[in-house]
DSSP file (Angstrom, degrees, kcal/mol; ACC not computed):
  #  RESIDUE AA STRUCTURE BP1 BP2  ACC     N-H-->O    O-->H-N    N-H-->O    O-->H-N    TCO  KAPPA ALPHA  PHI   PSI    X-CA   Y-CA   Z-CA
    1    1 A X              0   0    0      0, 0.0     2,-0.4     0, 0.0     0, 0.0   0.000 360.0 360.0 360.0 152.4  -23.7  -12.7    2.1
    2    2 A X        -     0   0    0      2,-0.0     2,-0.5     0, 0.0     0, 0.0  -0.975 360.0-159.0-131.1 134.2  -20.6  -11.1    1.0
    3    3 A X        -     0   0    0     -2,-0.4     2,-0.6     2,-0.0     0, 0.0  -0.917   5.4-163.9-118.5 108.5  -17.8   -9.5    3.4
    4    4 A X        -     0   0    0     -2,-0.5    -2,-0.0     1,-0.1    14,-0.0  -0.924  22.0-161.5-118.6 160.5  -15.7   -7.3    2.3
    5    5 A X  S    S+     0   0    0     -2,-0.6    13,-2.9    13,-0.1     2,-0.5   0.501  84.5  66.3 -88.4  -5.4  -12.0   -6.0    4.2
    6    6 A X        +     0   0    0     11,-0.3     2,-0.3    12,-0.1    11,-0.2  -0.927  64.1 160.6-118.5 135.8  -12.0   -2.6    1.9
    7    7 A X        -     0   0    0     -2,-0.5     9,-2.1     9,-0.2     2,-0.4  -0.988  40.1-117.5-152.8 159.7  -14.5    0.1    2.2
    8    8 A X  B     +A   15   0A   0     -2,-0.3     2,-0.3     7,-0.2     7,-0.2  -0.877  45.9 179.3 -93.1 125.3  -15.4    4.2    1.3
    9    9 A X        +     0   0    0      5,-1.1     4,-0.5    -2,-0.4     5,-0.3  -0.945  43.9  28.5 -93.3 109.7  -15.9    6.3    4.7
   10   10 A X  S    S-     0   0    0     -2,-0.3     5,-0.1     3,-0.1    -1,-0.0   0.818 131.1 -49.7 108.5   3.0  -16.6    9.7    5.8
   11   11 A X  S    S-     0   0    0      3,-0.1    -1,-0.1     2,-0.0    -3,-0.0   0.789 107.6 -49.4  92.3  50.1  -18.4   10.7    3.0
   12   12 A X  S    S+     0   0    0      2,-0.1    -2,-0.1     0, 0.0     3,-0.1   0.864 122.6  98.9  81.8  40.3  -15.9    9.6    0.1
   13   13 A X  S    S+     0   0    0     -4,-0.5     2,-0.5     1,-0.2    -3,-0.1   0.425  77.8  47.6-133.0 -12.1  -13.3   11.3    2.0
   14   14 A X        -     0   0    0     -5,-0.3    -5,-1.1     2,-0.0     2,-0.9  -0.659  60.2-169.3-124.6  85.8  -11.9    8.1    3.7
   15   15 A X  B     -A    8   0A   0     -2,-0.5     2,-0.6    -7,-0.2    -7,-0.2  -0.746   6.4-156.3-128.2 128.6  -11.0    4.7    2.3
   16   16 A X        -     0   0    0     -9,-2.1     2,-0.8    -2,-0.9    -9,-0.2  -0.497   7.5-173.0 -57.6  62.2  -10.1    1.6    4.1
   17   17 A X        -     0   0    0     -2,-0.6     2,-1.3   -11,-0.2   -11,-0.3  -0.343   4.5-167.6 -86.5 111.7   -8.2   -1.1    2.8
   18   18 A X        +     0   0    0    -13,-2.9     2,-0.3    -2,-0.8    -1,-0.1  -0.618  67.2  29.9 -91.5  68.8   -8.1   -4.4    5.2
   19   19 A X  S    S-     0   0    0     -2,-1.3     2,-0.4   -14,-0.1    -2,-0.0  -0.849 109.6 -35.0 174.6-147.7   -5.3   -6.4    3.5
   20   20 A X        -     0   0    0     -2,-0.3     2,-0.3     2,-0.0    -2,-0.1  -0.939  43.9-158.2-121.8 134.1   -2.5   -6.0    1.8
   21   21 A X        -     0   0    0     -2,-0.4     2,-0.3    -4,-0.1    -2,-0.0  -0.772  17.3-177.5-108.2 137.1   -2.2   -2.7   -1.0
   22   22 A X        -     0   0    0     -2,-0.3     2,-0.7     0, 0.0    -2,-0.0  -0.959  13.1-158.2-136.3 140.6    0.4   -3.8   -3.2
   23   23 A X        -     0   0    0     -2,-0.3     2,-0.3     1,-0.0     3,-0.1  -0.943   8.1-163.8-142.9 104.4    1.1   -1.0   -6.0
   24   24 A X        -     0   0    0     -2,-0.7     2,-0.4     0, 0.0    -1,-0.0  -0.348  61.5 -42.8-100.3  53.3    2.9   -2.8   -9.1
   25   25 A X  S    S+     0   0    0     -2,-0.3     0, 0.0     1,-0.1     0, 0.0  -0.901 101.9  94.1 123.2-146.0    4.4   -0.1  -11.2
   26   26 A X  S    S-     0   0    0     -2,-0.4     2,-0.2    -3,-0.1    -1,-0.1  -0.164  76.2-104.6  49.5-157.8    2.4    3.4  -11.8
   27   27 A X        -     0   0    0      9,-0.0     2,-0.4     2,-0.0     9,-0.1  -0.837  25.7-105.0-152.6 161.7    3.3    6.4   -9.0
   28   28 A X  E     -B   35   0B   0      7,-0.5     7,-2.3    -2,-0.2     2,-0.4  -0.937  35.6-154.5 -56.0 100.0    1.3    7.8   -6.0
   29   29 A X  E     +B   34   0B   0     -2,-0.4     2,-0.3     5,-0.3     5,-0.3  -0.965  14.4 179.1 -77.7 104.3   -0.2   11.2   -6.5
   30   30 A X  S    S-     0   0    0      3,-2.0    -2,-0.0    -2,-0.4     0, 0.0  -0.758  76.1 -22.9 -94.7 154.1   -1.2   14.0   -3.9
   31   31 A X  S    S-     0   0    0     -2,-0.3    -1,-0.1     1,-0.2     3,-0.1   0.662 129.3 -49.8   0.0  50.8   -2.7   17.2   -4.4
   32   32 A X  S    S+     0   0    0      1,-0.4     2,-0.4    -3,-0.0    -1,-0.2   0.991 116.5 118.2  83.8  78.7   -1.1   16.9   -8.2
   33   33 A X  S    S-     0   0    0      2,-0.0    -3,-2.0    -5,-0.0    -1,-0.4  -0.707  71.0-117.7-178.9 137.7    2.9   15.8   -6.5
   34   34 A X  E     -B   29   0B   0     -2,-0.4     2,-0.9    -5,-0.3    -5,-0.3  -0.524  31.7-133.3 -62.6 123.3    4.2   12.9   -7.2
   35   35 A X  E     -B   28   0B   0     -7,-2.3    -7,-0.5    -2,-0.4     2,-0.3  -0.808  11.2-147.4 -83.2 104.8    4.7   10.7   -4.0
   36   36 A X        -     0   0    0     -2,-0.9    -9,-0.0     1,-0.1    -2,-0.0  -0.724  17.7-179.8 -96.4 147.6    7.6    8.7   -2.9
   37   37 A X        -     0   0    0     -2,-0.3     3,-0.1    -9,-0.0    -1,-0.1   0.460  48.5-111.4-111.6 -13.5    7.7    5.7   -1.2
   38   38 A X        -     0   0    0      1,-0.1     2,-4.9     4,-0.0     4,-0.4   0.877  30.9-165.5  40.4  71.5   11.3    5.0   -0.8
   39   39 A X        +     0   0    0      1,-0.2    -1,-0.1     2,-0.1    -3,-0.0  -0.385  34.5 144.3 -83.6  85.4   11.2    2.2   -3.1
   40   40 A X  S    S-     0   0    0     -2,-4.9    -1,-0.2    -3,-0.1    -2,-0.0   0.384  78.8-103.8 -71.3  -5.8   15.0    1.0   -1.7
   41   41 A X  S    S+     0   0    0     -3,-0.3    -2,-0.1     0, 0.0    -3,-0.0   0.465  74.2 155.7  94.5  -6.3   14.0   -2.1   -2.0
   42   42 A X        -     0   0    0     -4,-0.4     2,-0.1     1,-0.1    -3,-0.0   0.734  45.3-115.6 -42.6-109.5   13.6   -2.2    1.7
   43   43 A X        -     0   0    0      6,-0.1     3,-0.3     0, 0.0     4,-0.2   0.076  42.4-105.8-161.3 110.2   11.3   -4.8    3.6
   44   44 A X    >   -     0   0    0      1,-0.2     3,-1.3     2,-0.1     0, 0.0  -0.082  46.5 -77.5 -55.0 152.3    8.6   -3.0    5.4
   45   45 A X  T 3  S+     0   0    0      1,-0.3    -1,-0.2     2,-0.0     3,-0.1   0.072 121.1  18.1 -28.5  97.9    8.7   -2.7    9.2
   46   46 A X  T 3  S+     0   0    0      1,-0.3    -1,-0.3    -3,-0.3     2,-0.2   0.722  97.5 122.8  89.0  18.3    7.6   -6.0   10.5
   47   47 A X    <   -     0   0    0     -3,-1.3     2,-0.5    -4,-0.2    -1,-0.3  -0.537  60.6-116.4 -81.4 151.5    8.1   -8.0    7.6
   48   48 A X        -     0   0    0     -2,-0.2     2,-0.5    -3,-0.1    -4,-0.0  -0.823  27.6-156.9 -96.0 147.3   10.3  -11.1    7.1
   49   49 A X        -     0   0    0     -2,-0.5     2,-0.2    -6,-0.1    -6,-0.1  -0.913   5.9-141.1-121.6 129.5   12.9  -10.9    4.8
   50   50 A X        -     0   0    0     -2,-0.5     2,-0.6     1,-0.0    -2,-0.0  -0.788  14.4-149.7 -99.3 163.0   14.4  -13.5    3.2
   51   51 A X        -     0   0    0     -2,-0.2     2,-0.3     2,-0.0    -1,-0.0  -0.921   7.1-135.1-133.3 166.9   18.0  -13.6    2.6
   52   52 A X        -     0   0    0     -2,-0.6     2,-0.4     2,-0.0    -2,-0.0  -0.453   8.1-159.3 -83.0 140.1   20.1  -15.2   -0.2
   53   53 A X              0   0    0     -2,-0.3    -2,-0.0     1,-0.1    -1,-0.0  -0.981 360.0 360.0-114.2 141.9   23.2  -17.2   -0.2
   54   54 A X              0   0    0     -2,-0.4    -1,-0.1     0, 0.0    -2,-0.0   0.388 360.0 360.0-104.2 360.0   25.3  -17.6   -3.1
């Protein structure tokens, strides 16, 4: 049997992803616009952050 955490809903109109989406270069596209993410470099909300010493 095979389980998976991502699935299509709602009649192709909805899709789930139960992990982590990690988006390694390319861009986001909505209704033909560009998306932005504010890739600052940031560490999303409830993430750990490491930090460096030099």
């Amino acid at each position: 049997m095979r389980v998976t955490k991502n699935y299509t809903t709602d009649g192709g109109d909805r899709t789930v992803i139960g992990g982590v989406l990690e988006f390694a270069g390319g861009k986001i596209v909505k209704d033909g616009e560009e998306v932005s993410l504010g890739g600052s470099g940031s560490a999303a909300p409830g993430s750990k952050r490491r930090s460096c010493s030099n």
